[in-house]
C-alpha positions, 0 to 999 in steps of 0.5 A: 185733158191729161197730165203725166205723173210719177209715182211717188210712194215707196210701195207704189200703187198697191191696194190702200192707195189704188182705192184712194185712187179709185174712191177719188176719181169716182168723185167725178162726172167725167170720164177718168182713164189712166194710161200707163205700161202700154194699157188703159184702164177704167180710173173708176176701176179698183181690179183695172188700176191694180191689173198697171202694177204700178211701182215707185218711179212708174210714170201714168198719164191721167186723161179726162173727158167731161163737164169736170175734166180739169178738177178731176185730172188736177186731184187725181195728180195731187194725190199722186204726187202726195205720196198717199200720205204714206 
């Protein structure tokens, strides 16, 4: 399962929220993966989703493969679109 999203929070995708990111996806069995710049990396990885760079209007596809795809690529978006909460 996937879902495009953009990022949302004015600072982008920079150390507090890529570990929220990160602290989330690890929360499920399947295997979570973000596409994003022409690279893919580990959902579960904090150096691999700072190594995206990503910044405000940035799109990334959340992709997942597992018994918990669907609530894995559902929050993962959520707290995208959140904004982080900043």
């Amino acid at each position: 399962m996937e879902k495009l999203v953009t990022i949302t929070n004015a600072s982008g995708l920079h150390a507090r929220p890529a570990g929220m990111f990160v602290k989330k996806a690890a929360e499920f069995k399947s295997t979570v993966e973000v596409n994003a710049k022409g690279k893919t990396v580990n959902a579960k990885s904090i150096m691999g989703i700072m190594s995206l760079g990503l910044a405000q209007g940035d799109e990334l596809t959340i992709v997942a493969n597992g018994e918990d795809q669907e609530a894995a690529v559902n929050a993962l978006a959520e707290l995208i679109e959140s904004g982080f909460g900043e």
